[in-house]
C-alpha positions in Angstrom: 16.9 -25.6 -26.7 18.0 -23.2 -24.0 20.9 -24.7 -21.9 19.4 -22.8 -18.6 16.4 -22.3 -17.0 15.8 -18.7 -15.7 12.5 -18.9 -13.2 13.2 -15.1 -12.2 11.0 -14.2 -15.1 7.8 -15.8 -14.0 5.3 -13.9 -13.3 4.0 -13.9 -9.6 1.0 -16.2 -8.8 -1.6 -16.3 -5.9 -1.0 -19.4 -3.6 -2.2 -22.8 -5.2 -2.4 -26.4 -3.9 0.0 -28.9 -5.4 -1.0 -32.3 -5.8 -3.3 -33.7 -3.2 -2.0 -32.2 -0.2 -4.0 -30.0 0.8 -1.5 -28.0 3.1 1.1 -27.7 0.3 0.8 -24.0 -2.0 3.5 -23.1 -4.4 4.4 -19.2 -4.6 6.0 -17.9 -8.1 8.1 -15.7 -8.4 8.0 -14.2 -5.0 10.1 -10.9 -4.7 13.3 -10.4 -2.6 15.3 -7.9 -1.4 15.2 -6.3 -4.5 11.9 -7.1 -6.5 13.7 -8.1 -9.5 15.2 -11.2 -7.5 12.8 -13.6 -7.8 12.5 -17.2 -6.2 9.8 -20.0 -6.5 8.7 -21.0 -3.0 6.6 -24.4 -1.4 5.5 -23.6 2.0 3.8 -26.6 3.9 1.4 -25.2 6.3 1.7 -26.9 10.0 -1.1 -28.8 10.7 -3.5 -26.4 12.7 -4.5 -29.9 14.3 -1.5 -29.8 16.1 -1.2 -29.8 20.2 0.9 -26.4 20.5 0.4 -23.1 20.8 -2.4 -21.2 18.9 -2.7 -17.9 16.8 0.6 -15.8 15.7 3.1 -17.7 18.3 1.6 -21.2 15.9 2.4 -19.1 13.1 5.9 -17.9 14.3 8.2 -21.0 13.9 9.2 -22.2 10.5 11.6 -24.1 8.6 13.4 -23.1 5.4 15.1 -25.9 3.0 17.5 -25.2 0.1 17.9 -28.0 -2.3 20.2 -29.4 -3.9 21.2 -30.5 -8.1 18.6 -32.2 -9.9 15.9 -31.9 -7.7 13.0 -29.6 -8.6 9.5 -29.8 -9.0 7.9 -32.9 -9.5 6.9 -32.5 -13.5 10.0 -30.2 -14.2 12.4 -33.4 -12.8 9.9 -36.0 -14.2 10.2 -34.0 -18.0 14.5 -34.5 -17.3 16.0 -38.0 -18.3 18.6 -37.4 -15.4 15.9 -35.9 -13.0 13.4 -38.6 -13.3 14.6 -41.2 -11.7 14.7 -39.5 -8.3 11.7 -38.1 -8.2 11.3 -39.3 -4.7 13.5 -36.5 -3.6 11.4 -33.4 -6.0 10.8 -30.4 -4.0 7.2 -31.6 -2.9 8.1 -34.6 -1.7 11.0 -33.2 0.3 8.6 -30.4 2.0 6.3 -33.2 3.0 9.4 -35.3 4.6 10.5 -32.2 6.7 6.9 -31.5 6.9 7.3 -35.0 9.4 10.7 -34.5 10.5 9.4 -30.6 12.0 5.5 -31.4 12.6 5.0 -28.1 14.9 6.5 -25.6 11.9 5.8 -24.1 8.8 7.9 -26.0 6.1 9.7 -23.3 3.4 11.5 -24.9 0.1 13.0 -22.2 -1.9 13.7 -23.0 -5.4 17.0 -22.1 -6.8 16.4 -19.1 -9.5 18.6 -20.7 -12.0 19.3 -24.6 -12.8 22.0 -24.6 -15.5 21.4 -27.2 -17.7 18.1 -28.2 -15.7 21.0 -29.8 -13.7 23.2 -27.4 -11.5 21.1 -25.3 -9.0 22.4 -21.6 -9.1 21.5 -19.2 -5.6 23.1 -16.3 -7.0 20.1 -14.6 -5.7 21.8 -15.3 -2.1 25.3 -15.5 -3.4 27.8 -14.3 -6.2 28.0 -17.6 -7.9 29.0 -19.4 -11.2 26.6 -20.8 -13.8 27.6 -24.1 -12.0 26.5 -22.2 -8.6 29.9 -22.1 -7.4 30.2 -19.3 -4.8 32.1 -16.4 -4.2 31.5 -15.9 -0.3 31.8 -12.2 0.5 31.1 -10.4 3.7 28.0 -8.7 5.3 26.7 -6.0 2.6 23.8 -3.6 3.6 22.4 -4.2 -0.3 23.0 -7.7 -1.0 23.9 -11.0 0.8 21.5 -14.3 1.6 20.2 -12.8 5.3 18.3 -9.9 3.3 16.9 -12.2 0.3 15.6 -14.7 2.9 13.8 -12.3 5.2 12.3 -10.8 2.3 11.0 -14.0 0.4 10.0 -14.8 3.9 8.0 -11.7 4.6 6.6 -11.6 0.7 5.8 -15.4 0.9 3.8 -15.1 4.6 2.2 -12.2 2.9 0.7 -14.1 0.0 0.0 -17.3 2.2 -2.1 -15.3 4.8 0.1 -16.2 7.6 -0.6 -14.0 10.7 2.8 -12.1 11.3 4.7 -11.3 8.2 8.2 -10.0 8.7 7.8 -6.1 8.3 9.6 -6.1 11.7 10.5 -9.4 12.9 7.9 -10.4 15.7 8.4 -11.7 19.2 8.6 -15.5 19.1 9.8 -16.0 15.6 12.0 -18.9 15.3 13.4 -19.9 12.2 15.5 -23.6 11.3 17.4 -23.4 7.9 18.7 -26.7 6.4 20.6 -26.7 3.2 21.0 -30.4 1.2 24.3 -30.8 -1.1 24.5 -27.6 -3.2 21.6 -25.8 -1.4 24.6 -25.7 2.1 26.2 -22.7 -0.4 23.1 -20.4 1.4 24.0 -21.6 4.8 28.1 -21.0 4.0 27.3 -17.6 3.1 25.0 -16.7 6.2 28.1 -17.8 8.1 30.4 -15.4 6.7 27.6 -12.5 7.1 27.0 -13.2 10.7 29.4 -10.7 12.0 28.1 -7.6 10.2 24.7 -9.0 10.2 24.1 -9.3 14.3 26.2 -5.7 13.8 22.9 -4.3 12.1 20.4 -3.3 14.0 18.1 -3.3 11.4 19.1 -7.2 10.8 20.3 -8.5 13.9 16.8 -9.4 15.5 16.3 -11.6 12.4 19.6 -13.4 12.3 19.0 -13.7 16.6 16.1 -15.9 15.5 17.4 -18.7 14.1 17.8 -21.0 16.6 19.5 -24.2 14.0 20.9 -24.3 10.8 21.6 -28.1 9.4 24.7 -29.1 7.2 23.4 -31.9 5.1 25.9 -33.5 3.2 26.9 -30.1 1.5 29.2 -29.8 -1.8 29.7 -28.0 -5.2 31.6 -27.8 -7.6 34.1 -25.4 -7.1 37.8 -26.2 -5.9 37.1 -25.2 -2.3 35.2 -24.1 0.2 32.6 -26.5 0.6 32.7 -25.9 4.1 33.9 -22.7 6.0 37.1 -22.9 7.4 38.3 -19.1 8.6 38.9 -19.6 12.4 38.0 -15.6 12.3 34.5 -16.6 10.4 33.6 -19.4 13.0 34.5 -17.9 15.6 31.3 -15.3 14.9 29.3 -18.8 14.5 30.4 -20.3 17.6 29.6 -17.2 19.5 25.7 -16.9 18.2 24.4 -19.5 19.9 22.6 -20.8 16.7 23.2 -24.9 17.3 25.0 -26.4 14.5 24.2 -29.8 13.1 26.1 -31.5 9.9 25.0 -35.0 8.5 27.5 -36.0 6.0 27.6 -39.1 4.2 30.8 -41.0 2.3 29.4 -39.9 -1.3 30.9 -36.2 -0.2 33.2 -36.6 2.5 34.8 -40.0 1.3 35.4 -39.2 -2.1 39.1 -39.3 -3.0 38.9 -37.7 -6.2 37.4 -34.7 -3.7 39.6 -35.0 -1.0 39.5 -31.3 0.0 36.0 -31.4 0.9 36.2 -34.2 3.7 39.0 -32.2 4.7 37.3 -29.1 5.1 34.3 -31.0 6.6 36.6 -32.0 9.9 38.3 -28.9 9.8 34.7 -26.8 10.4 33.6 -29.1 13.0 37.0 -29.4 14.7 37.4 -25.5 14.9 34.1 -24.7 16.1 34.7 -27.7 18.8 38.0 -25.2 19.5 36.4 -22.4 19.8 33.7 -23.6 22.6 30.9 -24.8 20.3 29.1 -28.2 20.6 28.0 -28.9 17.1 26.5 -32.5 16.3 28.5 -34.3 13.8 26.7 -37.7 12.3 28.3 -39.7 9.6 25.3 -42.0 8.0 25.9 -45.3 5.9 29.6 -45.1 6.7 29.9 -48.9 6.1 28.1 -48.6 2.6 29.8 -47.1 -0.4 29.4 -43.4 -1.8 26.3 -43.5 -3.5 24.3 -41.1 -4.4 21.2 -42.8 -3.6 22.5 -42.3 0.1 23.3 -38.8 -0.7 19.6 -37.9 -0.9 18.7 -40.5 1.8 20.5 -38.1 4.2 17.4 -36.0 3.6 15.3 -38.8 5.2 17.5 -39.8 7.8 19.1 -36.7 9.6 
């Protein structure tokens, strides 16, 4: 038995429906910035039922979700003795929860391109990381780095969905929310050191001036530090984009004392954007009820 699972190696599928959600198609093996970095998408369509506007501006705001360990999709966690037992938190079932939480926007989950030991979610398609999908954060590249591999899988994904508007050039009214859960917040931590040379580019800057929120949810890995960003110089670019910052923690990360670092770096991110002029929302949930990580998922439910 293999000890990883490699999904880069898929080959590339037309849209399907999954389950009995009719709005729900999973995309293999869409290509990224370069075609040979794959990623497995869901993408919830918005309800065209929906009071709101109509045509491409509908089309134009979306939501993109990067997991966390363990979860995956529904028969690939139900198949794992570990992954079973929280199946209410697969992929699908998360993309229909956000599909609630975000009713007027198209609902992205991007599947992480490697899960060591069908455990440990790996986005080294977004970041340099370890088989444990520990990061090394690096700065803005013009070849590599998680604002290029999202617009792509973006654009490729609209593409094979037939949404109106894919992201050749970024169109006017795009809007775009990115949430990270647990391990999936590595994505989100390496956007933020990016942003400088990334609003820089002009070939890149009207895509990164679109995202209007990006959602902390609990993040942590596995690696000594860094969990959250704490270079003044790197916040400072964060605090200055106007993007509204939101972290939901919960006492399973930030109250563990055999991690103390990462409730440490947790205060330290929201205390220096606070510093440097920023207003971001800071929500502690079940902070009278022990770590668990039952509660750890809940966060998805409850932010």
């Amino acid at each position: 038995m293999k000890a990883s699972t490699d999904f880069s190696g898929l080959v590339a599928s037309a849209p399907r429906d999954v389950g009995s959600h009719s709005s729900l198609q999973r995309l293999l093996a869409v290509p990224g910035h370069v075609p040979s970095k794959t990623n497995d998408l869901l993408l919830l369509l918005r309800p065209h039922g929906d009071p709101g506007a109509a045509g491409e501006e509908r089309d134009s705001r979306h939501v993109v979700f990067f997991h966390g360990d363990i979860q995956n999709f529904h028969e690939d966690m139900a198949m794992q003795p570990e992954g079973a037992q929280w199946l209410r938190w697969s992929l699908e079932q998360v993309a229909l929860t956000l599909g609630r939480r975000f009713p007027d926007r198209h609902v992205w989950v991007v599947r992480a391109s490697r899960m060591y030991l069908h455990k440990f979610s790996c986005y080294h398609n977004f970041v340099e990381s370890n088989m444990f999908g520990a990061p090394e954060h690096c700065l803005y590249s013009a070849n590599f780095g998680a604002f290029h591999q999202l617009r792509a899988l973006l654009s490729h994904g609209m593409e094979q969905a037939n949404l109106a508007c894919p992201l050749q050039s970024t169109p006017s009214g795009f809007s775009l929310m990115i949430v990270g859960f647990s391990k999936g917040c590595v994505v989100l931590n390496q956007m933020v050191y990016e942003l400088a040379g990334a609003r820089a580019d002009p070939h890149m800057s009207p895509f990164v001036e679109s995202i209007t929120d990006m959602f902390w949810l609990d993040g942590g890995h596995p690696g000594g530090s860094e969990n959250w960003v704490t270079d003044k110089q790197v916040l400072k670019e964060l605090a200055a984009s106007g993007v509204s910052v939101h972290a939901h923690v919960t006492p399973y990360e930030v109250c563990d004392p055999m991690r103390a670092w990462v409730g440490c770096e947790h205060g330290l991110f929201i205390k220096t954007l606070e510093e440097l002029g920023a207003c971001p929302s800071n929500k502690l949930h079940f902070e009278d009820e022990p770590p668990s990580i039952h509660n750890h998922f809940k966060v998805i439910q409850e932010f």
